[in-house]
C-alpha positions in Angstrom: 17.6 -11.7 17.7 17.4 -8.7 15.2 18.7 -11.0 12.0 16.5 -13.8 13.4 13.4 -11.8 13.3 14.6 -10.3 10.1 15.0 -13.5 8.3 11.2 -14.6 9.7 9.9 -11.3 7.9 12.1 -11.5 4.5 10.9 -14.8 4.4 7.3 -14.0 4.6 7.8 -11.4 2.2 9.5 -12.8 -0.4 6.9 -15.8 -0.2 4.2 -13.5 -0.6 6.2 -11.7 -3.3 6.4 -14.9 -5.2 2.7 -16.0 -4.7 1.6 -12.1 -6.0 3.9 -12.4 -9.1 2.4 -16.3 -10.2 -1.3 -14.7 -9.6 -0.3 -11.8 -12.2 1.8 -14.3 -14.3 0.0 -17.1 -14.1 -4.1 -17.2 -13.8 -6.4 -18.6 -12.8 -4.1 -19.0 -9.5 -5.2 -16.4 -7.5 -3.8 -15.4 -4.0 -5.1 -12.0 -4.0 -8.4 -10.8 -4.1 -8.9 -14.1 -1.9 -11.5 -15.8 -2.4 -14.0 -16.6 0.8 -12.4 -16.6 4.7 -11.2 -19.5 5.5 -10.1 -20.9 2.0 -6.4 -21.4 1.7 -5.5 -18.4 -0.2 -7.1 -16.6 2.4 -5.2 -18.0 5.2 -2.5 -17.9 3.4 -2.3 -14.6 2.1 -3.3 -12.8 5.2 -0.8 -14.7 7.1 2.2 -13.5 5.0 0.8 -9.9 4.7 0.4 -9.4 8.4 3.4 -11.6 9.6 5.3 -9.5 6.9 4.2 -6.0 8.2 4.3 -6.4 11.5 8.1 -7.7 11.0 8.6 -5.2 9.4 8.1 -3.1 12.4 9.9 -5.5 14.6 12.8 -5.2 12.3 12.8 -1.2 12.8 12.4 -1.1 16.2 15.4 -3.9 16.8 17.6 -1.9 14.0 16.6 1.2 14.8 19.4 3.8 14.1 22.1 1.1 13.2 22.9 2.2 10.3 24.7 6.1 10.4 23.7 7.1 7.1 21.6 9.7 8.3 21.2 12.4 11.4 18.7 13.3 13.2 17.2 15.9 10.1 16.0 12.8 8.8 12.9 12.8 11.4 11.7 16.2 9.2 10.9 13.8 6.2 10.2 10.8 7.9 7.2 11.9 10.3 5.1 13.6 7.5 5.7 10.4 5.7 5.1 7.8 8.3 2.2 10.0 9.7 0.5 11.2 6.8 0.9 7.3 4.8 -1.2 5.9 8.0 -3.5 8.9 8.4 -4.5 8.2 4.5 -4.3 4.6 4.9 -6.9 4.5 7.7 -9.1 6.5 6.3 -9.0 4.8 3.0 -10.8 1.7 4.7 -13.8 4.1 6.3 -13.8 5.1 2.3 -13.4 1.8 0.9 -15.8 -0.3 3.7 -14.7 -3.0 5.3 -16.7 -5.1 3.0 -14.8 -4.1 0.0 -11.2 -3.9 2.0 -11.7 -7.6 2.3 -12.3 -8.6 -0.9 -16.0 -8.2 -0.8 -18.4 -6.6 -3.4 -19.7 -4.0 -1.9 -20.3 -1.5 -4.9 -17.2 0.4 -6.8 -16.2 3.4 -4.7 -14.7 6.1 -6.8 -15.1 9.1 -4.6 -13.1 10.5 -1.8 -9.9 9.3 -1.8 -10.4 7.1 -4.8 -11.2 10.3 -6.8 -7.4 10.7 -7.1 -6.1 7.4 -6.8 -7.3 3.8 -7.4 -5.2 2.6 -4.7 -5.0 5.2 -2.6 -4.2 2.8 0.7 -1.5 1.2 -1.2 0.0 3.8 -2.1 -0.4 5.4 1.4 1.1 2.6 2.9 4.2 2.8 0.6 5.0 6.5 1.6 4.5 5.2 4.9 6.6 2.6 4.5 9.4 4.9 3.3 9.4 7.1 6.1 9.8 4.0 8.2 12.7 3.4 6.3 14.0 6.9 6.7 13.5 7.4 10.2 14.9 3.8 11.0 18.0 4.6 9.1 18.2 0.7 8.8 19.6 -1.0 6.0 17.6 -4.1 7.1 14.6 -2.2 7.5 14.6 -0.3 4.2 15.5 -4.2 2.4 11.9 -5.2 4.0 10.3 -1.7 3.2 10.9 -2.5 -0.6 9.9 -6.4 0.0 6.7 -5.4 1.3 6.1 -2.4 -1.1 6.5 -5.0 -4.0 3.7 -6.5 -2.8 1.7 -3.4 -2.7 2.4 -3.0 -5.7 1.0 -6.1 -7.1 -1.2 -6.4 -5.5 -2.7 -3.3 -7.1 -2.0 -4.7 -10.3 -3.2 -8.2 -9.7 -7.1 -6.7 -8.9 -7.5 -4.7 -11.7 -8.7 -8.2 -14.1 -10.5 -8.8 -10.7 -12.4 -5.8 -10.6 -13.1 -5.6 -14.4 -14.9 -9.2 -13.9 -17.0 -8.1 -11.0 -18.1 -4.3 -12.3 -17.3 -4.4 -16.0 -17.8 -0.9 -18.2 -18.0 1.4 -15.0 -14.5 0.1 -13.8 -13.2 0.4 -17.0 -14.1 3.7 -17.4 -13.0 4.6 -14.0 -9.6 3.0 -14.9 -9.5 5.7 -17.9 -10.4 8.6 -15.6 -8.2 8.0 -12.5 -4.5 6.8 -11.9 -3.5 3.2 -10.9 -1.5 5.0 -7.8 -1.4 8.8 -7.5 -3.0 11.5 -10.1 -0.6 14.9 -9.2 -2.8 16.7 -11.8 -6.0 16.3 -10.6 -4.4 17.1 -6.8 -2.6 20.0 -8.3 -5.8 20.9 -9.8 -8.0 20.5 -6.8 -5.1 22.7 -4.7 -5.4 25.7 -7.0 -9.1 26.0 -7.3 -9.0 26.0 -3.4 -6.7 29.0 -3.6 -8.5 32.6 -2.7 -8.5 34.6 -5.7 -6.5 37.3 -5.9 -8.3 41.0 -7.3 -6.4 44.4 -8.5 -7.2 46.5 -5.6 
């Protein structure tokens, strides 16, 4: 059952995978941003993703703990990083709008969570993804962890000639000002002017 349903979700990743990587290689096919619901990149693209993810958590569940290359210190990394990647992720769509999550055009958002990240759901979902994989301790689910980061990934990459098109010189500029995936300067930044000053008594 486990390589069965494992198989089902490699498949739909790897297929997405492919269809990401001939969008970015190969234009004008595009798969992602999709154009309207109910074309057949649409379908097909939010097929894969969501077949792919929720395998992916199928493939956990069934594998859990099958592989010993960890003990049970490996929950003190991997519930920050599950919790915190779907804590972020979430609330990156209430930033976003559902309008833009979904391919709409619903105005460039660069505040909030975009202030330090372009993608910040993607790459949310990718920590996320990796403390799924660490708390699993799975080889199969760490194999779909990376399957389905990939297409994070490109997915990121692949809306960037997207977005120019649709918002032009303020994206571009925003591009220049703000990481693809995570700006630890401007975070490290925001962290120390948080910090109480300290005075010579």
């Amino acid at each position: 059952m486990t390589l069965l349903v494992f198989a089902c979700a490699l498949t739909a990743g790897l297929t997405l995978d492919l269809l990401l990587l001939r969008t970015l290689l190969a234009p004008p096919f595009r798969i992602w941003p999709t154009p309207e619901p109910g074309s057949w990149q649409s379908l097909t693209f939010w097929g894969l993703f969501r077949g792919g993810m929720i395998a992916t958590f199928i493939v956990a569940a069934l594998d859990w703990n099958a592989t010993p290359l960890l003990d049970w210190t490996r929950y003190i990394v991997a519930l920050p990083l599950g919790l915190s990647g779907l804590f972020i992720t979430v609330c990156g769509y209430f930033n976003l709008g559902l309008g833009n999550t979904y391919c709409g055009a619903d105005g460039l958002v660069t505040g909030g969570l975009y202030r330090f990240s372009r993608n910040p759901q993607y790459t949310a979902s990718i920590v996320g993804l990796i403390g799924l994989s660490i708390g699993a301790n799975s080889i199969l689910t760490i194999i779909m962890s990376v399957v389905m980061s990939g297409a994070y990934v490109m997915m990121a990459l692949v809306e960037e000639d997207w977005l120019k098109q649709l918002y032009g010189a303020p994206y571009r500029d925003y591009c220049r000002e703000t990481s693809r995936f995570l700006d630890i300067q401007g975070l490290l930044a925001l962290i120390d002017r948080k910090k109480p000053s300290r005075q010579a008594g």
